[in-house]
N, C-alpha and C positions, 0 to 999 in steps of 0.2 A: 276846897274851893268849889263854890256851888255857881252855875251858870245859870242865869232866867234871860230869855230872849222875848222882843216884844217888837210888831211891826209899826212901824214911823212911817205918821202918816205926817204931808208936809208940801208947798204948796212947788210944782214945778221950776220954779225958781231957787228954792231949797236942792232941789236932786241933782239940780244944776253944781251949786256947790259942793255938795257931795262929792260929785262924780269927778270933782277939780281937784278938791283934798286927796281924795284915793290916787291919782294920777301924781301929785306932790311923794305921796308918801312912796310911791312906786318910784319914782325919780330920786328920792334921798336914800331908799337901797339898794337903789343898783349904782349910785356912786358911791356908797359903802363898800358895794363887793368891789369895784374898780379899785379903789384906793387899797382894797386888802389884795391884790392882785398884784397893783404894781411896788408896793412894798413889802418887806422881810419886817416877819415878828411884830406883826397890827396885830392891837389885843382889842379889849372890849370895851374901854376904858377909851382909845384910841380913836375906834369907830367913833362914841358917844361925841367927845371933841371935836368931831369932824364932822358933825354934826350942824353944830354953831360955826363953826367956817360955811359950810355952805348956804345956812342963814343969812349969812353976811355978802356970799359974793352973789346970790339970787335973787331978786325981791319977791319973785311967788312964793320961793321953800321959806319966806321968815313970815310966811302968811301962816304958815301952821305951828301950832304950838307947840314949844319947844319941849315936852312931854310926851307928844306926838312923835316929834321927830328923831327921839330917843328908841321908842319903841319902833320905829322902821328900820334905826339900826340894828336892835337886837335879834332882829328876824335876820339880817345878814349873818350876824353872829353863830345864832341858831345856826343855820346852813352849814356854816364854816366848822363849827364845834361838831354836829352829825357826824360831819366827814372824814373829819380823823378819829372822829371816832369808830365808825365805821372801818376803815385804814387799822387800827389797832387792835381792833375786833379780827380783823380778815375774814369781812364778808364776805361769801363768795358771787362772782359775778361783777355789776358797776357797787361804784362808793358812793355815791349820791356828789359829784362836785357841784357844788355851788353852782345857779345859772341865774341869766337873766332876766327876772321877771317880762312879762309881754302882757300881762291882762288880772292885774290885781284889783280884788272885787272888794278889801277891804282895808278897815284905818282904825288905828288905837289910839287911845286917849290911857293916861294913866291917871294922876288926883286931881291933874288941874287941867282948864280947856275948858270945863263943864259943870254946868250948874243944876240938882236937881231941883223942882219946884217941889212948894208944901204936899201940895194933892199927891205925889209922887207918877203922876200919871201925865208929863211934861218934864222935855228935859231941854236944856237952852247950852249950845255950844259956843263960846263967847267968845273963840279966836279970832283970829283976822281972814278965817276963808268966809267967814258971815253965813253960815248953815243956819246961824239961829234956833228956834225955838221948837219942838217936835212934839209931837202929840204922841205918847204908847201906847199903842192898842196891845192886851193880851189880860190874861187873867192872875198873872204873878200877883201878889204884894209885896212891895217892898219897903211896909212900915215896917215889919218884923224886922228890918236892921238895919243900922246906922247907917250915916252918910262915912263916915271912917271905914267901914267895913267894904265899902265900895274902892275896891282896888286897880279894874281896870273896866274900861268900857269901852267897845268895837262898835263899827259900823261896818253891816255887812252888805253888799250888795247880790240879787241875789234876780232870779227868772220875775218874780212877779212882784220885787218892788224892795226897798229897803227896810234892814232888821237893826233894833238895839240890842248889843247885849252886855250883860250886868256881869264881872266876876264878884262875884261875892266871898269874904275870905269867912267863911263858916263852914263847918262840919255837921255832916248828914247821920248822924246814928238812929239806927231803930229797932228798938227791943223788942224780940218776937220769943216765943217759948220754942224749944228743941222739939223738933218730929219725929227723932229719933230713927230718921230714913236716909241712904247715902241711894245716891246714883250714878250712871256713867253713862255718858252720851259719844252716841258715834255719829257724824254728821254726813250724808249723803245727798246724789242728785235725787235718787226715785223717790226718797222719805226725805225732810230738812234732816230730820235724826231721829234714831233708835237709842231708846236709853236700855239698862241694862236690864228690865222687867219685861223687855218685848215692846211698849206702846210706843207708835210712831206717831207725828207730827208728820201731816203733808207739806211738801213742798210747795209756795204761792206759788213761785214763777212769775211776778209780777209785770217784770221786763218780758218776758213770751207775749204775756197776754194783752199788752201793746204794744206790740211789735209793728201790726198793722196801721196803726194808727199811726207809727211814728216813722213808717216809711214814705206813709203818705202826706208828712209835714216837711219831711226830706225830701219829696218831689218838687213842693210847692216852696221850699227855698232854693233849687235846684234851679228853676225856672224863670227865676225872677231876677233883675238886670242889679248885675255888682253894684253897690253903694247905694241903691237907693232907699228911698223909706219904705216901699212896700216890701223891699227884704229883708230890712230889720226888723218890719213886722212880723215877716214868715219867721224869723231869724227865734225872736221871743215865745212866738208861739211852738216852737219846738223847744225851747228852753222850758219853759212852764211844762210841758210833757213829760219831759226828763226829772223835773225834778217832784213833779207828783208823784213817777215812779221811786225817788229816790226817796219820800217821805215813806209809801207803801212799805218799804223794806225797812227801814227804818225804825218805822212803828211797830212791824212784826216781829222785828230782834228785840225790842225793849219787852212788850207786852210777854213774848215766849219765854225770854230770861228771867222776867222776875218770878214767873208762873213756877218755874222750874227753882231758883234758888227758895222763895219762899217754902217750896215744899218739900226742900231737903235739905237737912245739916250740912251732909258733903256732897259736891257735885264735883266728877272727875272727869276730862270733856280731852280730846283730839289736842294738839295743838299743831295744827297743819300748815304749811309755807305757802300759802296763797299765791304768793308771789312768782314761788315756783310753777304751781302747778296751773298756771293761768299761763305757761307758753305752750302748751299742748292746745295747738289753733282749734281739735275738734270740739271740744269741752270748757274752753272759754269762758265762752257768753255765757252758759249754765251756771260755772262757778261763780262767775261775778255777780249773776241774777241771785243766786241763794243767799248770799252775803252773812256767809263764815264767820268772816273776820269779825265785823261788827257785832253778831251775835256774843263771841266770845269775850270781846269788849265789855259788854255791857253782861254778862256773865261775873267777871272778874268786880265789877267795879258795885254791882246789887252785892259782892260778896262780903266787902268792905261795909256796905251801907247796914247791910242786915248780918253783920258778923257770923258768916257763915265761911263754911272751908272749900275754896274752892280751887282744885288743883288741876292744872293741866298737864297732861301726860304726853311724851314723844311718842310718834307716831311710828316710829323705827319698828317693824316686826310686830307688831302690834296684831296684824291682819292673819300672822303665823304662828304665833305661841299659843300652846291648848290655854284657858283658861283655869283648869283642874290641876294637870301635871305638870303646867310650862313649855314640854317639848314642844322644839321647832318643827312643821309640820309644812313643807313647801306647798303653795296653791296658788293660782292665780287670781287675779277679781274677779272672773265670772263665778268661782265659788263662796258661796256666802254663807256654809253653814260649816264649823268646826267636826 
């Protein structure tokens, strides 16, 4: 499944509807999760049909297309199906239970709702929220594949304005010749990572390096009187901060990864618990600023793309086994050489 995302441009009145849909679609899963709440043995099939009852006893929720309304269910689903699984895993720590959505940014369409235009560079949503007709700015094309191949499509809302996106059901392969080089990356604050030849990648720090700025967006919506427009304004204008740092790190996991898989057959990398290690309050901020996880993401998934071998190793002892002979050799983090 291949994703192209594109910004939709569209007349205030459009965003209007939007922002009505997304609230629909927010309203038809959280009375999904109710219903699976107050009944024993709701399956998925269940939700779906509950679907169209609440079509019938609302007249805003049969404003949205009944494809639409399907896929709000499945995100209930989703949640519910995590959680036991979760539960039968025994995860340690919370299970993820199902909760109430409060501020959902987005809305799915599955084949129908939406109509692409010839030029593929306009797309017209033809339900009863009346979104209409959208213009996509970006630089995808989307002749290279069928309107059939088009399986699902989002709307995203997002700091500086709303996004389309495309699932496309096609496969990404790409033939590169073997470099006949393996490597192993250890990911750190002081370096992003040390692979196993010595060379490091600095760490951006992205989130550090506006820091300042975004304390001082946080003053200025601090300051400014509950509800009204000029704090929504503040409100946005730290939203678009956040998430320019959030593209910065973004773009540095993608660009670092491919860099790394294309130059090596096998890449054998950390697989560390983020999750864990981000309640240690001093170290935090740092961890989330590097952004670990994504990297390894997008590690994994170039590994698929360019059929390279990429294995992630536990992190267990890892920091105390010789490399040569194996033996466990006690040391703490401050020590960094074997």
């Amino acid at each position: 499944m291949i994703v192209f995302e594109f910004k939709a441009k569209g007349t205030k009145q459009q965003y209007q509807k939007i922002a009505q849909a997304i609230r629909i679609t927010q309203f038809i899963r959280n009375k999904c999760l109710r219903f699976w709440m107050d009944n024993q043995n709701v399956k998925y099939y269940d939700l779906n049909k509950y679907t169209a009852v609440l079509a019938n006893e609302f007249d805003f929720a049969d404003k949205l297309n009944s494809m639409a309304r399907q896929s709000a269910a499945e995100r209930t689903a989703f949640a519910i199906k995590r959680f036991f699984d979760n539960c039968k895993a025994k995860v340690p720590g919370k299970k993820g239970y199902p909760k109430f959505q409060k501020n959902n940014r987005s809305i799915e369409y599955k084949t129908s709702g939406w109509k692409l235009l010839d030029d593929r560079k306009h797309i017209t949503f033809i339900d009863k929220c009346g979104i209409g007709q959208l213009k996509l700015i970006g630089t995808w094309d989307l002749h290279f594949y069928q309107i059939k191949q088009i399986k699902r499509i989002r709307i995203v809302k997002r700091s500086d304005g709303y996004y389309v996106q495309f699932c496309i059901d096609a496969e990404r392969n790409i033939d590169v010749n073997p470099t006949g080089k393996t490597v192993g990356l250890d990911v750190g604050l002081n370096s992003f990572y040390t692979d196993s030849q010595g060379d490091k990648i600095d760490n951006p720090r992205y989130l550090r390096k506006s820091e300042k700025s975004l304390k001082r967006l946080h003053k200025k919506v601090s300051r400014k009187k509950k509800g009204s427009n000029n704090r929504k304004k503040a409100i946005n204008r730290l939203g678009k901060k956040h998430l320019q740092v959030s593209r910065q790190r973004k773009d540095f996991a993608i660009k670092t990864a491919l860099c790394v898989v294309r130059s090596n057959d096998l890449v054998a990398f950390e697989k560390l618990q983020v999750r864990n290690m981000v309640k240690n309050s001093k170290l935090a901020k740092s961890i989330s600023d590097a952004g670990w996880s994504l990297f390894t993401q997008w590690l994994e998934y170039f590994g698929k793309v360019y059929g390279r071998v990429v294995v992630p190793v536990a992190p267990q002892y890892t920091s105390q086994n010789c490399s040569s002979c194996g033996e466990i050799v006690k040391k703490s983090l401050s020590v960094r050489t074997h």
